[in-house]
C-alpha positions as CSV (number, residue, x, y, z in Angstrom):
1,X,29.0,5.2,-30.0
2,X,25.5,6.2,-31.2
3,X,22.5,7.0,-29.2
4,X,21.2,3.8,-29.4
5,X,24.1,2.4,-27.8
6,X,24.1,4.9,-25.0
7,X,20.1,4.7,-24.8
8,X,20.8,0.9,-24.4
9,X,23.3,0.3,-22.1
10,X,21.4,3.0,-20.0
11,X,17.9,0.7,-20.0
12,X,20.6,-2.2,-18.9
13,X,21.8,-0.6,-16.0
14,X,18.7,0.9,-14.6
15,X,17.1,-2.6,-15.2
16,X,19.8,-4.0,-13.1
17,X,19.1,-1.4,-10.1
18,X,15.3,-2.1,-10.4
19,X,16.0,-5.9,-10.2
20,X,18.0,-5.4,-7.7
21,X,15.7,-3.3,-5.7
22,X,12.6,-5.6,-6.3
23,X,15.1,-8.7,-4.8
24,X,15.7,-6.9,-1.6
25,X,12.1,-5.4,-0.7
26,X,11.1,-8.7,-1.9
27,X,9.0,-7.5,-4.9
28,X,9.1,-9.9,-7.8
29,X,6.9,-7.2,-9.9
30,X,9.9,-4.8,-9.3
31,X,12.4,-7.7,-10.1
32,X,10.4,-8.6,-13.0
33,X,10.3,-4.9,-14.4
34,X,14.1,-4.7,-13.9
35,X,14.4,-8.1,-15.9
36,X,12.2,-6.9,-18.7
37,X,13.8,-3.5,-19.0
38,X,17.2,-4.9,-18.7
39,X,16.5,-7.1,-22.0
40,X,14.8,-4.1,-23.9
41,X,18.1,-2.6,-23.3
42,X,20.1,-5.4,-24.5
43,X,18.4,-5.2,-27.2
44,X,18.4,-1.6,-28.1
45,X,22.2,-1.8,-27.2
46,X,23.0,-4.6,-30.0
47,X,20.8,-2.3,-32.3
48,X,23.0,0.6,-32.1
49,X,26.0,-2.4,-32.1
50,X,24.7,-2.9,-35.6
51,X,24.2,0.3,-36.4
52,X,27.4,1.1,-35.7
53,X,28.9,-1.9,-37.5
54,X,27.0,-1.0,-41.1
55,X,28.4,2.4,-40.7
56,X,31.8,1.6,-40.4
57,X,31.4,-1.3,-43.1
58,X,30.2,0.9,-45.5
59,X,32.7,3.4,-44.4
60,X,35.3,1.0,-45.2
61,X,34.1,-0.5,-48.3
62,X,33.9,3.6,-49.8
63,X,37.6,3.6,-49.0
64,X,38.1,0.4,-50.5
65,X,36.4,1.6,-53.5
66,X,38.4,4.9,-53.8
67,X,41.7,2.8,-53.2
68,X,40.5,0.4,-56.3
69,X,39.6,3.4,-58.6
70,X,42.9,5.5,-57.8
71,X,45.1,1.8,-58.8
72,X,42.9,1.8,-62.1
73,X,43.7,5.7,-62.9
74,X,47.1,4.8,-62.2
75,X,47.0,1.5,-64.4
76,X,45.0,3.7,-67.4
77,X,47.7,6.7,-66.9
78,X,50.7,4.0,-67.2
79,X,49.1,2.2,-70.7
80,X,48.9,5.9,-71.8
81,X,52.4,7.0,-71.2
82,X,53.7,3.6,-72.6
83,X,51.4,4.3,-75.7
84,X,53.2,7.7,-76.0
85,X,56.5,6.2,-75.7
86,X,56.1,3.3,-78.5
87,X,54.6,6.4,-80.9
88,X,58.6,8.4,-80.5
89,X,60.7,7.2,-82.8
């Protein structure tokens, strides 16, 4: 999880308190504030969802990309030693 999550899901919750708050001393500029910061939250929490998801994409695709070139160093390492072989009488 990265901060924005955290940050987030944080705004979310204290949105929901405020909203709550506003409903029950019958405030709609309270509820209001708890709706508002409760959908700034949301959408710092699917930020850091994001975030989070390009990071691991890019973590995966490097590993991918290592995997590919360690088959091709195999492959080239093969053709050589089969080279080597075919020049033996």
């Amino acid at each position: 999880m990265n901060k924005d999550q955290v940050k987030g899901r944080v705004e979310q919750a204290k949105g929901a308190v405020k909203e709550a708050t506003g409903k029950v001393v019958r405030s709609r500029k309270l509820e209001a504030e708890g709706q508002i910061d409760q959908a700034t939250g949301k959408a710092q929490a699917v930020y850091g969802d994001i975030k989070e998801d390009v990071k691991d994409a890019t973590k995966d695709a490097a590993k991918e990309a290592e995997r590919r070139s360690e088959i091709e160093r195999e492959r080239e390492l093969e053709i050589e030693r089969e080279r080597q072989r075919n020049r033996l009488p």
